[in-house]
C-alpha positions in Angstrom: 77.7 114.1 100.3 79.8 110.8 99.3 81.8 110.5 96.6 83.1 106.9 96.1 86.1 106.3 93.7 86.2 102.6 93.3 88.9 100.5 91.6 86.6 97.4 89.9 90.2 95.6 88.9 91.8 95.7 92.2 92.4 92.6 94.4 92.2 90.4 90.7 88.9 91.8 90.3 87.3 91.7 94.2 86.9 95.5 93.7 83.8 95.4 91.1 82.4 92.0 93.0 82.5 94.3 96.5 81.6 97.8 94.7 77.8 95.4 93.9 77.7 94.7 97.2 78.1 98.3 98.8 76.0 99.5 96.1 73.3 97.6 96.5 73.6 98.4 100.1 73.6 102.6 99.6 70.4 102.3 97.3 68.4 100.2 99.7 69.6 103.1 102.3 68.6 105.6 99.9 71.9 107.7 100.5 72.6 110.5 98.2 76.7 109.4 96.8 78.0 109.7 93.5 81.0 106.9 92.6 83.5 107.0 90.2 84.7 103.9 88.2 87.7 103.8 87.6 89.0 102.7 83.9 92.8 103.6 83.5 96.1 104.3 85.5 96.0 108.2 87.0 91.9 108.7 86.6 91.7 108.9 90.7 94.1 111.5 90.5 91.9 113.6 88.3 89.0 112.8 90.0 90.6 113.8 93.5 91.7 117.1 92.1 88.5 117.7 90.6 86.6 117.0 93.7 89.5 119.8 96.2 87.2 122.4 94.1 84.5 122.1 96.2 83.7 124.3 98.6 81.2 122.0 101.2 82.6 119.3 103.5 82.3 116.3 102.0 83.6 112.2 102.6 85.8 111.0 99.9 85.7 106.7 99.7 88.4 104.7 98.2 87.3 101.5 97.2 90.6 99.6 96.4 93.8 99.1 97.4 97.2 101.1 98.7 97.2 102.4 94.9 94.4 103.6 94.3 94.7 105.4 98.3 97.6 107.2 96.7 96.6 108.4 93.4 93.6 110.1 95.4 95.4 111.4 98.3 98.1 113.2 95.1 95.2 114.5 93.7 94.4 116.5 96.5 95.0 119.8 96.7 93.5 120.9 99.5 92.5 118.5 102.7 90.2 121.2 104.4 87.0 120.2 103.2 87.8 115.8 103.0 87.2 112.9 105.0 87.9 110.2 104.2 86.9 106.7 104.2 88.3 103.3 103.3 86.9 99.8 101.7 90.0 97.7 100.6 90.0 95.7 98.2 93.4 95.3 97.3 95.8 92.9 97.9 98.4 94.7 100.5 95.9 96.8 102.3 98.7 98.2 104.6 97.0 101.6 104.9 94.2 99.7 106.2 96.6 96.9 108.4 98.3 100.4 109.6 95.2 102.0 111.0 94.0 98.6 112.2 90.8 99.3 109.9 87.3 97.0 109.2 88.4 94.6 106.6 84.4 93.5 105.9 82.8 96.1 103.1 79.7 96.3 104.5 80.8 96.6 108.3 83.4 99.5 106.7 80.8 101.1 104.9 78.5 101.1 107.9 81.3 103.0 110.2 81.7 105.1 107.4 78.0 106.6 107.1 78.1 106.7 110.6 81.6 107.3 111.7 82.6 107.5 115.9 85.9 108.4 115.6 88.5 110.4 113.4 92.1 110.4 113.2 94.0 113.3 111.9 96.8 112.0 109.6 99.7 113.5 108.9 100.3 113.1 104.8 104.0 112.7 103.5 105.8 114.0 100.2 108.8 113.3 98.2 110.2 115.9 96.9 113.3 115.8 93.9 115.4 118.5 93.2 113.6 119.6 90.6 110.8 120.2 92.4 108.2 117.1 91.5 106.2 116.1 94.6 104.8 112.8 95.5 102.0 112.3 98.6 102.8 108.9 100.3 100.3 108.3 103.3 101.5 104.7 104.3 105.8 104.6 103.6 108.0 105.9 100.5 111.5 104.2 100.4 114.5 104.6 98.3 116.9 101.0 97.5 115.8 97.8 97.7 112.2 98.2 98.6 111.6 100.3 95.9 113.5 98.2 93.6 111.4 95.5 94.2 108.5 97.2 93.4 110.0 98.8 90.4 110.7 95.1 89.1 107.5 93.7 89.9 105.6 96.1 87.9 108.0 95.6 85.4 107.3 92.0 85.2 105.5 90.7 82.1 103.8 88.0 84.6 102.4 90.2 87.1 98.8 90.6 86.1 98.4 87.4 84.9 99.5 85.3 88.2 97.3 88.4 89.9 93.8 86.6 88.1 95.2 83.2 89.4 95.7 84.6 93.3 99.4 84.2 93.1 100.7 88.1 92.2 102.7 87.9 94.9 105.3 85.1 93.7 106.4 87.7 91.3 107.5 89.7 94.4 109.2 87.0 96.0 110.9 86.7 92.8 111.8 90.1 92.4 112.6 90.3 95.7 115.3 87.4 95.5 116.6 88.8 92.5 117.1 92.2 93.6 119.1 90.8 97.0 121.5 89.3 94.9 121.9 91.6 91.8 121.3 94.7 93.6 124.6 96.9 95.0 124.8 98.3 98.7 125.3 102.5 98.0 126.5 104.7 100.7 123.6 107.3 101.7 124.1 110.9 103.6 121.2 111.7 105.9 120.6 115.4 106.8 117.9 115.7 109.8 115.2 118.3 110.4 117.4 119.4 113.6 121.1 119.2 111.3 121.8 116.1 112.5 123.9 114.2 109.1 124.3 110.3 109.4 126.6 108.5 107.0 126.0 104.8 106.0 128.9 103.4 104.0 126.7 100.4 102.5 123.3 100.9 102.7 120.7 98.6 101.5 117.4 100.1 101.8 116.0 103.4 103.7 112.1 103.5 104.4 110.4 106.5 105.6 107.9 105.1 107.2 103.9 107.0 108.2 102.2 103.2 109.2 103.7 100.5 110.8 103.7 98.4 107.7 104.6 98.6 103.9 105.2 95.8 101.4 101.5 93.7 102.1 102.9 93.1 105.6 106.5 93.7 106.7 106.2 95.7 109.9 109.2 98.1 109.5 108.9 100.4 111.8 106.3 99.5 114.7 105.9 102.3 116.6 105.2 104.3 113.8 102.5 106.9 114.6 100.4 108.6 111.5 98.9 111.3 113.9 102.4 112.4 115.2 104.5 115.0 114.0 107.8 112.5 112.9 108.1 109.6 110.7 110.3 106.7 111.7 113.3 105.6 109.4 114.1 102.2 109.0 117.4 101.7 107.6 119.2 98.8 106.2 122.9 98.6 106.2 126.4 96.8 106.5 124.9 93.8 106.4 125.6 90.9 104.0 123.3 89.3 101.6 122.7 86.3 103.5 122.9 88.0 106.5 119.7 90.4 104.8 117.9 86.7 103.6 117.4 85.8 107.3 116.5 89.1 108.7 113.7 90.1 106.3 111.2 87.2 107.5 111.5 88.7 110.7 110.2 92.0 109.9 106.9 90.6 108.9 106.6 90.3 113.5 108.9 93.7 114.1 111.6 90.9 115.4 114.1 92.9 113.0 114.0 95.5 115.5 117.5 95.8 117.5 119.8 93.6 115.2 122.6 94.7 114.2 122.5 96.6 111.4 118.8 98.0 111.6 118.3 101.8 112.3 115.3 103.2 113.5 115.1 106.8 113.8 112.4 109.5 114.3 112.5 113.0 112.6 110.2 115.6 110.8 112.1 116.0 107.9 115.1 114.2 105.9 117.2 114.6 103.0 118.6 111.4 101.7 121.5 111.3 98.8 123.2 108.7 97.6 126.2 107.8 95.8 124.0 107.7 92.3 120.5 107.0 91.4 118.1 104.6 93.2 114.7 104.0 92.7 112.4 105.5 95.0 109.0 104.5 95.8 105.8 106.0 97.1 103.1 103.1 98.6 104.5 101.2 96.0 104.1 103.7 93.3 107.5 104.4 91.4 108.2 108.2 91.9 111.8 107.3 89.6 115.3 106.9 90.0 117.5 110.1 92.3 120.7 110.8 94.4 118.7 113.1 96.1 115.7 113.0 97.5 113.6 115.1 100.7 111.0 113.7 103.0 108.3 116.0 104.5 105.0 115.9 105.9 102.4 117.9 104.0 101.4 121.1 105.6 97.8 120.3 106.2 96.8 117.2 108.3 93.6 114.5 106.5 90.7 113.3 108.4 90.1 109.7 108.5 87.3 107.6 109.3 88.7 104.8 111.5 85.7 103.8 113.4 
């Protein structure tokens, strides 16, 4: 059985022009699917928790962006019964630039109903220390990168420069306003094998699943979703301008080896910092900590990738 959760808004409305096309396409194939429109914020979630009750294998398809990928993969209890597929429709689509995925919707949805190869992913969380959880599948970040997202949402001009192609001048802008209002923070990092690195002025730590996060900027390469370790990619002691003209870079990987950049690999990390900074998860604002742990979810998720 497929169940489709589709996001008709996202990509400035190119999720509800594609969702016609693919639907169009299942009835003239006659195959038995149910979809799921969605209408607010935190509906996939529900809908992905609703659908871990059953007890029959069954392929779960996002139809939208990195978002809408999240909120169903948190909804998810269970990944023993999933597999899933992708259509994007969004506007980053790094899950989809990660995994090197069909970008056409009807070439997708035709390796989807008749999938050749899976990939076992390994799922993320960020945990607080209270306790909250949040399932990341392409990065989760804590400093500037989330800070960036935090202010673009924020932004009273988002959706409306969204509906005219241009949604992401509000993250240049953000981004240029967070470089230069934003303060570097000192950050402790505890390894899964004791390890502790201390970074006096930090600007940004990304635990990276994908090779990419922010619609593009290739942060950690070598990244590898079906391995057991995520790669860090740390930002720190580095000035402001110095940061201005090694960002453009990471959209290649040719950040890589400057000074300044940290890559590391491990299972598990603890970050804190010298007071609260906003962490992200694919984008999604998980809130503002000192503390925060990065961990693969116990279970791995079968995806569709060919």
């Amino acid at each position: 059985m497929y169940y489709f959760v589709v996001n008709p808004v996202s990509g400035c409305g190119k999720g509800k022009k594609i969702w016609n096309t693919i639907k169009k396409e299942l009835d003239q194939l006659s195959v038995e699917y149910k979809a799921f429109l969605l209408r607010q914020k935190g509906e996939a979630r529900t809908i992905a928790a609703s659908l871990s009750a059953l007890t029959q294998p069954f392929t779960l398809v996002v139809v939208g962006g990195d978002g809408t990928l999240n909120e169903v993969i948190g909804g998810l209890s269970s990944f023993i019964n999933v597999t899933l597929g992708c259509i994007p429709t969004g506007s980053g689509n790094d899950f989809v630039r990660g995994l090197n995925l069909e970008k056409d919707p009807l070439t997708a949805l035709h390796q989807i109903l008749h999938p050749q190869k899976l990939r076992r992913l390994k799922i993320g969380q960020t945990i607080s220390p209270s306790g909250c959880r949040s399932a990341f599948c392409v990065s989760s970040g804590i400093g500037f990168d989330a800070a960036v997202c935090n202010g673009a949402y924020r932004s009273g001009m988002k959706d409306m420069l969204n509906w005219f192609h241009l949604g992401k001048l509000v993250y240049t802008g953000t981004a240029l306003k967070q470089l230069f209002t934003s303060r570097l923070c000192p950050m402790k990092l505890t390894l899964d094998d004791g390890q502790e690195l201390v970074y006096p002025h930090t600007f940004f730590a990304a635990v990276m699943n994908l090779p990419y996060e922010g619609g593009g900027f290739r942060f950690a390469p070598d990244a590898d979703p079906c391995s057991d370790r995520f790669t860090l990619c740390i930002a720190e002691g580095l000035s402001k301008p110095r940061i201005l003209s090694i960002l453009p870079l990471a959209f290649s990987g040719r950040h890589v080896g400057k000074p300044g950049i940290h890559l590391i690999t491990c299972k598990r990390v603890v970050i804190q910092t010298g007071h609260p900074l906003c962490v992200h998860t694919d984008g999604e604002i998980f809130g503002f900590h000192e503390e925060v742990t990065f961990e693969a979810h116990p279970e791995r998720l079968n995806v569709i990738v060919a």
